[in-house]
C-alpha positions in Angstrom: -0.9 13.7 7.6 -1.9 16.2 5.1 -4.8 16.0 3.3 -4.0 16.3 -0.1 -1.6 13.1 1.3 -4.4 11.5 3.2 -6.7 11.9 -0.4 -4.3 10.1 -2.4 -4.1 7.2 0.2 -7.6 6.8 -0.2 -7.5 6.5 -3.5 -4.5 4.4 -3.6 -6.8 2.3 -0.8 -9.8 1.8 -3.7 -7.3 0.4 -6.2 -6.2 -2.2 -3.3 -9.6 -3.0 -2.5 -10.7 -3.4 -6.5 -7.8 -6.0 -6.1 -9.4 -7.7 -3.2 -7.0 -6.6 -0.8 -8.3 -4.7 2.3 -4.8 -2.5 3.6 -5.6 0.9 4.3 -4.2 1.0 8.1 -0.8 -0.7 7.1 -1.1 1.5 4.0 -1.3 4.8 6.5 1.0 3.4 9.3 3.9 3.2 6.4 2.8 7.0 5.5 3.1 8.0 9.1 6.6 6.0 9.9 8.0 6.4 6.5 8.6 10.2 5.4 10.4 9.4 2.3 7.4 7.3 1.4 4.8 10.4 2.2 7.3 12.6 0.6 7.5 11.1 -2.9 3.5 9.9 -3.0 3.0 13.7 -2.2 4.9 14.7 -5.1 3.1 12.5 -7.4 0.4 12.9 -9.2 -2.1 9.8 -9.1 -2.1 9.0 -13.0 1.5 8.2 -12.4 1.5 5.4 -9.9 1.9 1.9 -11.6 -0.5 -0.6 -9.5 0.3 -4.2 -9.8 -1.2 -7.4 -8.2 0.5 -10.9 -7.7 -1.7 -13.3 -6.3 0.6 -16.1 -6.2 2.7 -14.5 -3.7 -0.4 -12.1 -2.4 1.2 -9.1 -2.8 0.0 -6.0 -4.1 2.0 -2.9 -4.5 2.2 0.2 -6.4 5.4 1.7 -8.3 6.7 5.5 -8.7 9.3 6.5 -11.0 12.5 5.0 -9.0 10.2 3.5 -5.8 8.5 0.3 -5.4 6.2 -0.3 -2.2 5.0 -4.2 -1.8 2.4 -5.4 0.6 2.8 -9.4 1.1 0.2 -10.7 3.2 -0.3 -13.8 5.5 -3.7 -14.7 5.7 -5.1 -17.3 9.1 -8.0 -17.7 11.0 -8.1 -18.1 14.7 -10.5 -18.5 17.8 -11.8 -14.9 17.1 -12.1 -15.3 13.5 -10.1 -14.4 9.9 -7.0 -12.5 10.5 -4.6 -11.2 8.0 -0.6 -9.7 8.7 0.8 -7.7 6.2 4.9 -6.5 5.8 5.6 -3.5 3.8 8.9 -3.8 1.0 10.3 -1.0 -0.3 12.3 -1.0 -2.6 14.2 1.9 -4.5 15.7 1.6 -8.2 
């Protein structure tokens, strides 16, 4: 991944975690196996992705001009402790 790609995931990654949501390996898997994702975050500029939380469905995503990318997450808890799955929507307008 390039960097100036990898520095925006980061960032991306904080406004998850101000959120409460802790994604940043689904977030870079779906950079890595998605190039039209990586493609279009690369030719945005941060101050232009919409963030957006729903806690009733926990979900959080981010929006670009005609892209939306959801994370829904299903939370549990098992014999080695709290787990978490989430499935990436994408959604283009």
């Amino acid at each position: 991944m390039e960097e100036k790609l990898t520095k925006l995931m980061l960032r991306i990654n904080e406004e998850f975690q101000k959120r409460g949501y802790e994604i940043k390996d689904d977030l870079q898997e779906l950079l890595e196996t998605n190039e039209m994702i990586a493609e279009e975050l690369s030719k945005t500029k941060f101050k232009k992705i919409e963030f957006f939380d729903i806690k009733e469905e926990d979900s959080v995503g981010f929006t670009l001009e005609d892209l939306q990318v959801s994370f829904y997450l299903e939370y549990g808890e098992d014999e080695e402790g709290p787990w978490y799955e989430a499935t990436a929507e994408i959604v283009s307008f």
